[in-house]
Backbone as CSV, one residue per row, in Angstrom:
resi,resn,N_x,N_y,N_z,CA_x,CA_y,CA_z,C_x,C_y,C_z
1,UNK,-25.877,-2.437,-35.090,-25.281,-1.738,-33.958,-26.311,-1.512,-32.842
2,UNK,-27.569,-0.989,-33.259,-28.464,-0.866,-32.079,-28.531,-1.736,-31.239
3,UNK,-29.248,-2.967,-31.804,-29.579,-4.242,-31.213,-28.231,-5.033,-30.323
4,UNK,-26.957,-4.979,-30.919,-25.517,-4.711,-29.763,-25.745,-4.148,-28.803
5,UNK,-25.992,-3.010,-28.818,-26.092,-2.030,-28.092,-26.727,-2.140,-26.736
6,UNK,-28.131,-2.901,-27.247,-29.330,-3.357,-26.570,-29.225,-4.376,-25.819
7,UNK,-28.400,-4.728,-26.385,-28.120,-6.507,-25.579,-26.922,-6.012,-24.232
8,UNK,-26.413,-5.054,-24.515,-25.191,-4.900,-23.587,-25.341,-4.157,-22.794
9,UNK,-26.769,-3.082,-22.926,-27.514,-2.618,-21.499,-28.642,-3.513,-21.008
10,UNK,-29.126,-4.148,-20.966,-30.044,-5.528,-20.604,-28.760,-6.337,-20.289
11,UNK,-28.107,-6.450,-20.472,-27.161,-7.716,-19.494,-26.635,-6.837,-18.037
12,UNK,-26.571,-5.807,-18.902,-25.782,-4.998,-16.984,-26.980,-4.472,-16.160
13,UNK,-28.604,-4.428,-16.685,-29.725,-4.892,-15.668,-29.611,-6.087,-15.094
14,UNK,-29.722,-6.700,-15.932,-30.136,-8.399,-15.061,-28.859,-8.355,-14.589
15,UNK,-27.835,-8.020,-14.473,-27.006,-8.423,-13.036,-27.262,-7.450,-12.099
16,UNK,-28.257,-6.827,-12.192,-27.984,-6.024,-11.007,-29.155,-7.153,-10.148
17,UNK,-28.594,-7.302,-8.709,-29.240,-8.091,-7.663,-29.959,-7.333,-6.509
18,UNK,-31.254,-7.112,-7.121,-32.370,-6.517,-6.112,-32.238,-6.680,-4.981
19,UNK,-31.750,-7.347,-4.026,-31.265,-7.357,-2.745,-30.058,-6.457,-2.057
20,UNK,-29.145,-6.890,-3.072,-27.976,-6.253,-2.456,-28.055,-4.805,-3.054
21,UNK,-28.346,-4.668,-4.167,-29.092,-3.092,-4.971,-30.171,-2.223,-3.993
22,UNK,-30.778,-3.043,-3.191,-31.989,-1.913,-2.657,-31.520,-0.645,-1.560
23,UNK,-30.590,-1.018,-0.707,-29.724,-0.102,0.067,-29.348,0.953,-0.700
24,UNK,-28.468,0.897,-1.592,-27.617,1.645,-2.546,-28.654,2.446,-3.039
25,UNK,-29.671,2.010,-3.692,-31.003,2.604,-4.377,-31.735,3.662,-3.333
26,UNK,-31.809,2.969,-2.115,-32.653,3.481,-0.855,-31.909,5.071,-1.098
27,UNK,-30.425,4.606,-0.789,-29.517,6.468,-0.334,-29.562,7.248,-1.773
28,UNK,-30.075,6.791,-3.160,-29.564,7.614,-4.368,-31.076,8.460,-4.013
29,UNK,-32.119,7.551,-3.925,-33.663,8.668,-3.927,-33.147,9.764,-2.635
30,UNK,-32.915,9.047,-1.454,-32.616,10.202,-0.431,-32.000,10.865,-0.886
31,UNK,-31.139,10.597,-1.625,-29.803,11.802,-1.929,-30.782,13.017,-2.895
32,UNK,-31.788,12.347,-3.776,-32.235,13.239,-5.057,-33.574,13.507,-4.240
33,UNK,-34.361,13.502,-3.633,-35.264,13.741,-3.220,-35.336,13.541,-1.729
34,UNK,-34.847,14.574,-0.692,-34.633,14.244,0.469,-36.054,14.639,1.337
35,UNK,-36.601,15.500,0.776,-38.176,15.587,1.363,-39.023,14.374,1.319
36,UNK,-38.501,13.571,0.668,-39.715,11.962,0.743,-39.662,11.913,2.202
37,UNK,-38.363,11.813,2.938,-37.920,10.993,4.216,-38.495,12.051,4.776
38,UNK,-38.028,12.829,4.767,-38.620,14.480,5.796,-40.292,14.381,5.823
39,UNK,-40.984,14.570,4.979,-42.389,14.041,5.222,-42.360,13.223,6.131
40,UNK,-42.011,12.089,5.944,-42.401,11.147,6.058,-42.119,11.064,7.955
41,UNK,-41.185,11.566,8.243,-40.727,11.975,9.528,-41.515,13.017,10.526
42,UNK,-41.878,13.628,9.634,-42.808,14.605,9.978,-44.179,14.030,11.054
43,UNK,-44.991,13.366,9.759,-45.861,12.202,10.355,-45.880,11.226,11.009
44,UNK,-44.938,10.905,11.231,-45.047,9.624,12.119,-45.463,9.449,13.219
45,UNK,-45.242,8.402,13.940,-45.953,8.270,15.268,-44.537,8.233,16.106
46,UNK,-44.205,9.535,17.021,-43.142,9.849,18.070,-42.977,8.874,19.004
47,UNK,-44.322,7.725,19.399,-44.152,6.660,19.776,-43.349,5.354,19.585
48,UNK,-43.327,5.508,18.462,-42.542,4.040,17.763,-41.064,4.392,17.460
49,UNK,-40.848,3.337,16.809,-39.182,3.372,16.411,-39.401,3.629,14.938
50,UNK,-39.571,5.569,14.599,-39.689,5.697,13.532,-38.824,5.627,12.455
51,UNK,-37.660,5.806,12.658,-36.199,5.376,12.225,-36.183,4.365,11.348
52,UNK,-36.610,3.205,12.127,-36.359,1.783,11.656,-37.384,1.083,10.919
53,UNK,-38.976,1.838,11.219,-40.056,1.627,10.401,-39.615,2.871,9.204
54,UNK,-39.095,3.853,8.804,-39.089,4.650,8.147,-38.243,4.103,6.450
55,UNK,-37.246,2.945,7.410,-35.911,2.374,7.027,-36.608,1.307,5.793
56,UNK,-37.382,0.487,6.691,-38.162,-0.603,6.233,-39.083,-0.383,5.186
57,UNK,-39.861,1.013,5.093,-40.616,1.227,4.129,-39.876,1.911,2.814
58,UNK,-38.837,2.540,3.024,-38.055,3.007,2.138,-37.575,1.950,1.001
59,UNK,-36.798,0.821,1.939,-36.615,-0.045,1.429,-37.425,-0.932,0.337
60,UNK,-38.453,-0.718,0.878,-39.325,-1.235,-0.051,-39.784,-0.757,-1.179
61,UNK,-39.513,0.872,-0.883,-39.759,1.460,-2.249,-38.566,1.149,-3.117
62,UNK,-37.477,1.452,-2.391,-36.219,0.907,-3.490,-36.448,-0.244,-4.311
63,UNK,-36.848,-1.375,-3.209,-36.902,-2.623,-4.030,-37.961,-2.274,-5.074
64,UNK,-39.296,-1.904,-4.959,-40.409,-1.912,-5.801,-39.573,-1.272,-7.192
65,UNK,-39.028,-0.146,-7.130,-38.179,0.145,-8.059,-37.125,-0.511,-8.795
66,UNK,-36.381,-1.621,-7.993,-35.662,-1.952,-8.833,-36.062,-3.155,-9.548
67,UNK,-37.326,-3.620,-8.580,-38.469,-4.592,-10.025,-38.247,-4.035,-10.895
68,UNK,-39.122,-3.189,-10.918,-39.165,-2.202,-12.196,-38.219,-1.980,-13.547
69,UNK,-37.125,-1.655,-12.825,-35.808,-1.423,-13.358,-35.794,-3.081,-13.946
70,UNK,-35.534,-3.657,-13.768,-35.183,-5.150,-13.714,-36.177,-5.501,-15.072
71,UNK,-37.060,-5.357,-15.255,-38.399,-5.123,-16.809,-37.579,-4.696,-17.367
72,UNK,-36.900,-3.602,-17.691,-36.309,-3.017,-18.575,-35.874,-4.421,-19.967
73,UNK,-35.190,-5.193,-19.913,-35.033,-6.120,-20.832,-36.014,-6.707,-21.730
74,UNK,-37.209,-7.030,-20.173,-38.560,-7.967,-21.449,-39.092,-6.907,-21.887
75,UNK,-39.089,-5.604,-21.871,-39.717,-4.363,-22.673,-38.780,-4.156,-23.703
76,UNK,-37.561,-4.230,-23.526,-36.649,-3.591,-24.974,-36.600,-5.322,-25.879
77,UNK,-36.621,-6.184,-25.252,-36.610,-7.055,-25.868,-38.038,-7.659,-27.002
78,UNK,-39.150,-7.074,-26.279,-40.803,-6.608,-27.380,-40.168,-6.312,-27.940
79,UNK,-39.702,-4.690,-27.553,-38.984,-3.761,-29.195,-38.355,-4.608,-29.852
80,UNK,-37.084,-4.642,-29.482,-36.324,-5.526,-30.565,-36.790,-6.594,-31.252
81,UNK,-37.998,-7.136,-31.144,-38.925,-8.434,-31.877,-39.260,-7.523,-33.141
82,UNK,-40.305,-6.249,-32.061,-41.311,-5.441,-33.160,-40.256,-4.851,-34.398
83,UNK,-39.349,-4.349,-34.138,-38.217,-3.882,-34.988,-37.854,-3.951,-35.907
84,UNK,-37.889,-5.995,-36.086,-36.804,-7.111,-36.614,-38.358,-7.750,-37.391
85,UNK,-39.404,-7.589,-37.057,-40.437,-8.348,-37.545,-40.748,-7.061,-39.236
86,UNK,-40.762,-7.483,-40.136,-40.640,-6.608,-41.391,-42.525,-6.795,-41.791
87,UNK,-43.347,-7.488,-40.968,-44.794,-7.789,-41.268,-45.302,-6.283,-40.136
88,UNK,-44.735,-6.028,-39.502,-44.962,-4.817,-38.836,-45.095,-3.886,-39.746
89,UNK,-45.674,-2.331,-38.864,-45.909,-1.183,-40.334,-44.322,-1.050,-40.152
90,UNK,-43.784,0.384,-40.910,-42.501,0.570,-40.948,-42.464,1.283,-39.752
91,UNK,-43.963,2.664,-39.648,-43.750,3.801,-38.533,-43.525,3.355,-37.424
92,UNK,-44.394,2.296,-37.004,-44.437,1.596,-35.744,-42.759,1.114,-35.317
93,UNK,-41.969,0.250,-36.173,-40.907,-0.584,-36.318,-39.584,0.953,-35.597
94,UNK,-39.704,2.157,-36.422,-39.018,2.859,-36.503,-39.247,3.647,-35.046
95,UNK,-40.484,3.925,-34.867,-40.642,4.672,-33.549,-40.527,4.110,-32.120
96,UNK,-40.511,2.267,-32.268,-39.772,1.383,-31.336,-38.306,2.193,-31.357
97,UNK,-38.321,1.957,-32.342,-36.539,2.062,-32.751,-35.665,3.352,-31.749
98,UNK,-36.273,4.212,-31.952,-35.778,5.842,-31.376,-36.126,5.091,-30.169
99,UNK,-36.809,4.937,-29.374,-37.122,4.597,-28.299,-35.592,3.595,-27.437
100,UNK,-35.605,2.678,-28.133,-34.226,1.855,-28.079,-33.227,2.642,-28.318
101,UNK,-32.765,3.609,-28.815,-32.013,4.493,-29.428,-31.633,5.442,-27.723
102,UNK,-32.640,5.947,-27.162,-32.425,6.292,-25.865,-31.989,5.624,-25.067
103,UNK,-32.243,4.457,-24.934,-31.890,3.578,-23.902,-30.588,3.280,-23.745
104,UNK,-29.914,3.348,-25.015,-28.240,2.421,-25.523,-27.518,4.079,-25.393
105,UNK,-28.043,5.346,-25.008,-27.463,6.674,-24.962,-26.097,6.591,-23.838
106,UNK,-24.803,6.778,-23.776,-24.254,6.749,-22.827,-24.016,7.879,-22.177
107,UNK,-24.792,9.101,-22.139,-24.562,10.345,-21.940,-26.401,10.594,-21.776
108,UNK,-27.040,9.850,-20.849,-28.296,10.802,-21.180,-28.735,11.225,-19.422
109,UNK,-29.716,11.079,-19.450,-30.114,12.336,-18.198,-29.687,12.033,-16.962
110,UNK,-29.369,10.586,-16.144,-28.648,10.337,-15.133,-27.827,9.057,-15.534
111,UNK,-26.677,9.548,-15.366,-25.783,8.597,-15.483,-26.128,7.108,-15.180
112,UNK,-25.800,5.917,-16.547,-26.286,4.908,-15.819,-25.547,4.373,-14.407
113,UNK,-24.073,4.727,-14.355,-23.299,3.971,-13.722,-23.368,4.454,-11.999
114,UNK,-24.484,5.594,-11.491,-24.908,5.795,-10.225,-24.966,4.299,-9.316
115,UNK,-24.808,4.148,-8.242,-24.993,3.282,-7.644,-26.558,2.435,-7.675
116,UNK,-26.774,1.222,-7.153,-27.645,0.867,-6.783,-28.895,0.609,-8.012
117,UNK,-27.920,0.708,-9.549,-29.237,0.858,-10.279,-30.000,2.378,-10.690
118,UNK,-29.797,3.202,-9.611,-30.337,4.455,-9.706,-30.450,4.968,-11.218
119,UNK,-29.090,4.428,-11.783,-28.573,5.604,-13.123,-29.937,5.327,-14.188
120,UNK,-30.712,3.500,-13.970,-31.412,3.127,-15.307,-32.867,3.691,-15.391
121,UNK,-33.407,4.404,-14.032,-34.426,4.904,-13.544,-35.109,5.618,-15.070
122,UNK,-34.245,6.710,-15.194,-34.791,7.658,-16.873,-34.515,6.876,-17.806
123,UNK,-34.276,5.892,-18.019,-34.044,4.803,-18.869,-35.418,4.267,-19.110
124,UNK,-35.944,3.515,-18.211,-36.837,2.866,-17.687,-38.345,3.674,-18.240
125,UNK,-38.244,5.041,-17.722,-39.369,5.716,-17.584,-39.728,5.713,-19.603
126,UNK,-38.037,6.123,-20.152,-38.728,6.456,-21.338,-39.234,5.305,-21.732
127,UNK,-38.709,4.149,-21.981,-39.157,2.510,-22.288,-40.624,2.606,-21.746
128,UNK,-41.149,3.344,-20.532,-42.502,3.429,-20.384,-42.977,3.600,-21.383
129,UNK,-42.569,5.266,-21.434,-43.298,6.099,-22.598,-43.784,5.117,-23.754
130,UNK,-43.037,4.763,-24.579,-42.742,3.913,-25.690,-43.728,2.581,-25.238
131,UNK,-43.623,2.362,-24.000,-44.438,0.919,-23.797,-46.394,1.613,-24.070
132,UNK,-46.296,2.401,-23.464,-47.972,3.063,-23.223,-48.385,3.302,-24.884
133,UNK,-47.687,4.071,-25.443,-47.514,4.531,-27.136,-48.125,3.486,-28.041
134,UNK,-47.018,2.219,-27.608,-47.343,0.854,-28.164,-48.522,0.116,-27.772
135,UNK,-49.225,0.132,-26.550,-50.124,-0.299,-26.259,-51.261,0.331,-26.816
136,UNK,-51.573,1.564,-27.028,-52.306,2.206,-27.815,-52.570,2.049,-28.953
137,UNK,-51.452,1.279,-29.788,-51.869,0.855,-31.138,-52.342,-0.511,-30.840
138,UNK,-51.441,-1.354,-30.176,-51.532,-2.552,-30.409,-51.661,-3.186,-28.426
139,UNK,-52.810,-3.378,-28.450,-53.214,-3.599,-26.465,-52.323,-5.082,-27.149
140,UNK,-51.697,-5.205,-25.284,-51.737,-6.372,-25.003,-52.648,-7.066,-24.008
141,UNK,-52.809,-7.994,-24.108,-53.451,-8.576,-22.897,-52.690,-8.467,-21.455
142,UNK,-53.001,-8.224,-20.187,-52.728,-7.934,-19.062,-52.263,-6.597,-18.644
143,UNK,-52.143,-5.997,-20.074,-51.669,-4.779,-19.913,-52.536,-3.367,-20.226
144,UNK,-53.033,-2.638,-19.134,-53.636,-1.481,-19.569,-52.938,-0.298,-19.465
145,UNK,-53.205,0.920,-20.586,-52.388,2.307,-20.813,-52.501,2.643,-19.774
146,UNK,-53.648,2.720,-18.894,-54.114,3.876,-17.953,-52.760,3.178,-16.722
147,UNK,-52.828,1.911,-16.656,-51.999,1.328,-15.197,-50.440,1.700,-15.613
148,UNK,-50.113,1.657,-16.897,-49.091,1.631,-17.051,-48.057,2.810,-17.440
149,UNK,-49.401,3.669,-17.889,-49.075,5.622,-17.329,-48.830,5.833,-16.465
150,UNK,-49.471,5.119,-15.356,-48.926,5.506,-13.744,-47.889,5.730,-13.346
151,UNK,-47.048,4.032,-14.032,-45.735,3.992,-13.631,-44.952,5.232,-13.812
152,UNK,-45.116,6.124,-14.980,-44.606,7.049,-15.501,-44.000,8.296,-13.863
153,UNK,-45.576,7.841,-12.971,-45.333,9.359,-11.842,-44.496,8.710,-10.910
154,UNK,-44.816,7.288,-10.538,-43.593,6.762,-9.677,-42.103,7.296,-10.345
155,UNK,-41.645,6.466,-11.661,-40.440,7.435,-11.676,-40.076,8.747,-11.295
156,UNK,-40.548,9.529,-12.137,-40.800,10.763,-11.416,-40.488,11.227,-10.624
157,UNK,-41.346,10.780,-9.524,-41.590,11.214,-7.958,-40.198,10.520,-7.412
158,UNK,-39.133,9.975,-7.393,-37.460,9.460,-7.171,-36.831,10.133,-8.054
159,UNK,-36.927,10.929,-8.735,-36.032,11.521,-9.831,-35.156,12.986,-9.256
160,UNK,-34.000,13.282,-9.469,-33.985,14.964,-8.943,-35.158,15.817,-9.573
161,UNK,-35.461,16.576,-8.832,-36.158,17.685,-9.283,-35.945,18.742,-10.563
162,UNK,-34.907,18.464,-10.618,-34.028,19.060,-11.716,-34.383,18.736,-13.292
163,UNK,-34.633,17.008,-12.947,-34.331,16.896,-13.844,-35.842,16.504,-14.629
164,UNK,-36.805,16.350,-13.721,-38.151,16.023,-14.067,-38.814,16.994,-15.358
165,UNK,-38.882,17.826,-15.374,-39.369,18.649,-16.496,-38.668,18.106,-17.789
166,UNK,-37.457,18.088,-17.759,-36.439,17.740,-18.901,-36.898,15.699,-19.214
167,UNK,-37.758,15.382,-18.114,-38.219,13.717,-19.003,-39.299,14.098,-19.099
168,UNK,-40.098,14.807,-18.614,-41.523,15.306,-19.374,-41.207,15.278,-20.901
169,UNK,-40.468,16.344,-21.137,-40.148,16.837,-22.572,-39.642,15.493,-23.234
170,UNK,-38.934,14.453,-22.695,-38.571,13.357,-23.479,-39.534,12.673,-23.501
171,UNK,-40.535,12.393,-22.863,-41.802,11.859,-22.645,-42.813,11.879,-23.978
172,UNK,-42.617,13.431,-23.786,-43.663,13.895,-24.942,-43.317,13.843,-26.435
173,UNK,-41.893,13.855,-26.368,-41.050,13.521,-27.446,-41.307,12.050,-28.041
174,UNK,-41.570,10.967,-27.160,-41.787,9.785,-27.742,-43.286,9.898,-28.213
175,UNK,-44.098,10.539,-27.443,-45.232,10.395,-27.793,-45.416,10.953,-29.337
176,UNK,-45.054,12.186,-29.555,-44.664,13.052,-31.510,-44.414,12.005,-31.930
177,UNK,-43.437,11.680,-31.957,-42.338,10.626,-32.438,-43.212,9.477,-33.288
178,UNK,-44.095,8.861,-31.880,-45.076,7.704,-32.602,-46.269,8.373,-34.066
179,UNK,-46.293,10.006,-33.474,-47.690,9.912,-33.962,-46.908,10.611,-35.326
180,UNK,-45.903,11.398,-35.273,-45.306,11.734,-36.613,-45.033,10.818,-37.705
181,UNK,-44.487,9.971,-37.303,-44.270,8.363,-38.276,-45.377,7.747,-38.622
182,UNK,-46.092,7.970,-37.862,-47.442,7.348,-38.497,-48.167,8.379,-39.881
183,UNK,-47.593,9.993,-40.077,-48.433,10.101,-40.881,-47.062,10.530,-41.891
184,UNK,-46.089,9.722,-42.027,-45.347,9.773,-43.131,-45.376,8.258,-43.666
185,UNK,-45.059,8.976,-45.134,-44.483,7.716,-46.328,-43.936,6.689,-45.537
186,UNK,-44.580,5.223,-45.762,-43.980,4.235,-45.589,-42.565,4.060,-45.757
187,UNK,-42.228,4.801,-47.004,-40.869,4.600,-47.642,-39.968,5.117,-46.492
188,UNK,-40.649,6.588,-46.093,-39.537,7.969,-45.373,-39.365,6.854,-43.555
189,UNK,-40.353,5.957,-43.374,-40.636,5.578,-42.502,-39.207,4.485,-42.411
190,UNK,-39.171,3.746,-43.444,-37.914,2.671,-43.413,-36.578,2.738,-43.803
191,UNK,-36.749,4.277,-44.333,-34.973,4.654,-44.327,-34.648,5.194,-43.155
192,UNK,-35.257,6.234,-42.303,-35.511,6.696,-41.156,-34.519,5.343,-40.256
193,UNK,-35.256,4.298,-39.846,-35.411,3.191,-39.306,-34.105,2.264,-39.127
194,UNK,-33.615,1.871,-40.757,-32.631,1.911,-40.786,-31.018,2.911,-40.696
195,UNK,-31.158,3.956,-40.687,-30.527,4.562,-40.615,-29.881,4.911,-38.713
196,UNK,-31.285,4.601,-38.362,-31.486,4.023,-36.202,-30.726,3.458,-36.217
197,UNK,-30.760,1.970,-36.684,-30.379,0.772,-36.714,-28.699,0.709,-36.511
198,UNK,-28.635,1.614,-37.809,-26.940,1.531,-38.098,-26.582,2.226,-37.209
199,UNK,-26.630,3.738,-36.829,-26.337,4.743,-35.866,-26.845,5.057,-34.534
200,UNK,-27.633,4.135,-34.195,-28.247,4.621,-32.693,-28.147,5.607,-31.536
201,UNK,-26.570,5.758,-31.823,-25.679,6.651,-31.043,-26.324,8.275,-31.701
202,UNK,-26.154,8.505,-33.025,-26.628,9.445,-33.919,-28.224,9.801,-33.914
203,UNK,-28.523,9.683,-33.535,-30.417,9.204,-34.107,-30.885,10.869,-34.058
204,UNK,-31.675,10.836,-34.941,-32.387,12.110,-34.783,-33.966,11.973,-35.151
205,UNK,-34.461,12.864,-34.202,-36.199,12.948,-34.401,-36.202,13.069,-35.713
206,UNK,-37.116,12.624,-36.809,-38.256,13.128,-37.756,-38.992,14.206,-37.604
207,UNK,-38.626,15.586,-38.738,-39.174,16.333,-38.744,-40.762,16.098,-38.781
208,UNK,-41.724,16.861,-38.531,-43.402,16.903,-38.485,-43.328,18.052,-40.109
209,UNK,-44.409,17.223,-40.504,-45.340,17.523,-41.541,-45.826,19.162,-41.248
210,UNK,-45.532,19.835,-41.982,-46.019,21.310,-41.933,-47.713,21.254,-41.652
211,UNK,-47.917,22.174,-40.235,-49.246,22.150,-39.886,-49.625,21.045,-38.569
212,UNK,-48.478,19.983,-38.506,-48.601,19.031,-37.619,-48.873,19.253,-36.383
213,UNK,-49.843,19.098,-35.531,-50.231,19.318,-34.121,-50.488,17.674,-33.473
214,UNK,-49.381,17.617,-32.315,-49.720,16.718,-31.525,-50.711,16.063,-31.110
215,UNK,-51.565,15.373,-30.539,-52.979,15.113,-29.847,-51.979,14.808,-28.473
216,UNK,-53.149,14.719,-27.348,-52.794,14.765,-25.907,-51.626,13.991,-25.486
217,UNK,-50.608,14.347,-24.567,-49.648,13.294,-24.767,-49.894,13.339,-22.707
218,UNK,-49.547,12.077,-22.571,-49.366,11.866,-21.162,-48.482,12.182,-20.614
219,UNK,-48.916,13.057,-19.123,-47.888,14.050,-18.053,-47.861,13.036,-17.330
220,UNK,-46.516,13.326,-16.483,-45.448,12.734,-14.809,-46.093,13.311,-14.287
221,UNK,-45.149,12.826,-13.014,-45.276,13.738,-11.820,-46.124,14.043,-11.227
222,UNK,-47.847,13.299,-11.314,-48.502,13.656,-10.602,-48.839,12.746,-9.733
223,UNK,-47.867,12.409,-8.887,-48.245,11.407,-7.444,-48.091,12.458,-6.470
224,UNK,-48.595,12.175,-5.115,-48.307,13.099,-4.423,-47.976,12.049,-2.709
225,UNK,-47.124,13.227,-1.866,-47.211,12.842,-0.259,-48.205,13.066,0.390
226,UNK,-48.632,12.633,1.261,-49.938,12.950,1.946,-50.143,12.104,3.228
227,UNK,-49.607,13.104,4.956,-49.672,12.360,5.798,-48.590,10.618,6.196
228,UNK,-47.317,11.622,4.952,-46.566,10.533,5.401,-45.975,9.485,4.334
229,UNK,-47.077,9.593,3.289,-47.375,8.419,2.563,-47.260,8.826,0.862
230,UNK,-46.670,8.398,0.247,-46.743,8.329,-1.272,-48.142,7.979,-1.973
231,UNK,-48.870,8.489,-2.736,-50.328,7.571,-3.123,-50.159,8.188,-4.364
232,UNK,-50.275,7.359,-5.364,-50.127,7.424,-6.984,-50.978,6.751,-7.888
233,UNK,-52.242,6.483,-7.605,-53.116,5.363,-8.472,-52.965,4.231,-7.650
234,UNK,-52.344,3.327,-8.375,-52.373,1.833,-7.314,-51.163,1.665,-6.767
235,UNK,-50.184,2.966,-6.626,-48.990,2.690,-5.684,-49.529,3.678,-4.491
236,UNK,-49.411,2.862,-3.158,-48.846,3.186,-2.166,-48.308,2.746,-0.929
237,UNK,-46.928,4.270,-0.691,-46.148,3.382,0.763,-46.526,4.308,1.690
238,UNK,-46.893,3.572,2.518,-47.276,3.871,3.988,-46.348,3.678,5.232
239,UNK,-45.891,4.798,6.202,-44.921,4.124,7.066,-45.359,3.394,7.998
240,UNK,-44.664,2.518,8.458,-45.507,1.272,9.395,-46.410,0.195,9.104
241,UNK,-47.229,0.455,7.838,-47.688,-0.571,6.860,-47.016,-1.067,5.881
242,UNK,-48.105,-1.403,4.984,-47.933,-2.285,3.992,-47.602,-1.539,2.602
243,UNK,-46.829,-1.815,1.622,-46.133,-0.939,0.721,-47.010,-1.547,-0.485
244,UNK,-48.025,-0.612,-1.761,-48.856,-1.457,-2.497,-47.672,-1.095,-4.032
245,UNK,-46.831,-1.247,-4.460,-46.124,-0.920,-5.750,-46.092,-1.289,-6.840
246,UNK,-47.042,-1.115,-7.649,-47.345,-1.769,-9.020,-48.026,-3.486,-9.256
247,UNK,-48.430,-3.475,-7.934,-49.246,-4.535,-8.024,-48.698,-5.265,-6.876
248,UNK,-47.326,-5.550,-6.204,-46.485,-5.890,-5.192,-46.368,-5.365,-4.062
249,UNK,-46.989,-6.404,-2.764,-46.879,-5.940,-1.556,-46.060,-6.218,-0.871
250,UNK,-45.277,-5.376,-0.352,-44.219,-5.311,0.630,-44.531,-5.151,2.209
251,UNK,-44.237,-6.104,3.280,-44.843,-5.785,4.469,-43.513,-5.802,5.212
252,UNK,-43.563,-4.842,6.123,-42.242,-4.816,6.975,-42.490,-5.763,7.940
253,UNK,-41.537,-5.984,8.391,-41.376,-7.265,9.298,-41.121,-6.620,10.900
């Protein structure tokens, strides 16, 4: 059932078409975060046609986002390898698993069916979580924790305000999650797992080991505005320049 599940939110990403999606995307952040634009208005240069440069850089954040969004598949699709591969540990296999288990939720923190893509945004972020988690045990090549924590504040920083604290807590939840399974029974680890598998819809955390204390788990939300401009590690949009978003430059025309 999971892996159904999985396949039938990854098909309604990849149709979504980053072009005709970035508009739609552009008005859901305005709608949830209307101080981006207001900054951003603030600063500008009263000289120019800030409107239409304001328009252009927005846009670009949408699009940079719905890259983003658009990953969602070759990340759940790792999982679903790591999952299905039985040479894996069990904890690892199982704590993919919950992870996927969020994603296939039809009731979780913003609706997927928002316009423009918007809804897969907390989708996305937790599949971060879970991606950084995994890299920590097992690096991939091209991929570092520290770059790929980042992504974590871009979501974030487009999210309602509302609702940001409440993916912290899911955040940190994946992070337990990995490190709890790791210090249970192999055995408790693969009934757990399967039991995902069958119920995904159902899933419930693994209790912690009496005495169990977390180690550091990685915080959102810390990008900030400044003079106009978004700056987050190696994202930033600038109005009237060049947009730097996860490695992708966007130049207004």
């Amino acid at each position: 059932m999971l892996f159904k599940l999985v396949n039938e939110v990854c098909s309604r990403i990849e149709d979504l078409d980053t072009e005709i999606e970035a508009p739609q995307m552009f008005d859901q952040i305005n709608e949830a975060r209307p101080e981006i634009l207001q900054n951003m208005r603030q600063a500008g240069d009263p000289g120019v046609d800030q409107e239409a440069t304001l328009r252009l850089v927005t846009l670009a954040l949408a699009t940079g986002v719905l890259v983003q969004i658009k990953e969602t598949p070759a990340i759940a699709g790792l999982f679903v390898q790591k999952v299905k591969d039985n040479r894996a540990p069990a904890a690892l296999r199982c704590a993919l698993a919950s992870v996927l288990a969020y994603l296939v939720q039809p009731h979780d923190l913003v609706p997927d069916d928002l316009p423009g893509g918007y809804g897969f945004i907390d989708d996305r972020a937790i599949l971060q979580a879970g991606l950084i988690e995994y890299l920590k045990l097992y690096p991939v090549h091209g991929l570092a924790v520290d770059t790929e924590a980042s992504r974590l504040n871009l979501f974030a920083s487009i999210l309602p305000l509302a609702i940001v604290p409440t993916v912290q807590l899911a955040v940190r939840g994946i992070s337990t999650v990995f490190q709890i399974l790791n210090a249970l029974p192999p055995q408790t680890a693969e009934l757990t797992l399967q039991q995902i598998i069958a119920n995904p819809l159902q899933a419930a955390a693994p209790a912690a080991a009496p005495g169990f204390a977390p180690s550091a788990i990685p915080q959102v939300g810390g990008g900030h505005w400044s003079n106009g401009g978004y700056f987050e590690d190696g994202n930033v949009v600038i109005p009237g320049g060049p947009s730097l978003i996860d490695g992708q430059l966007f130049i207004p025309q």
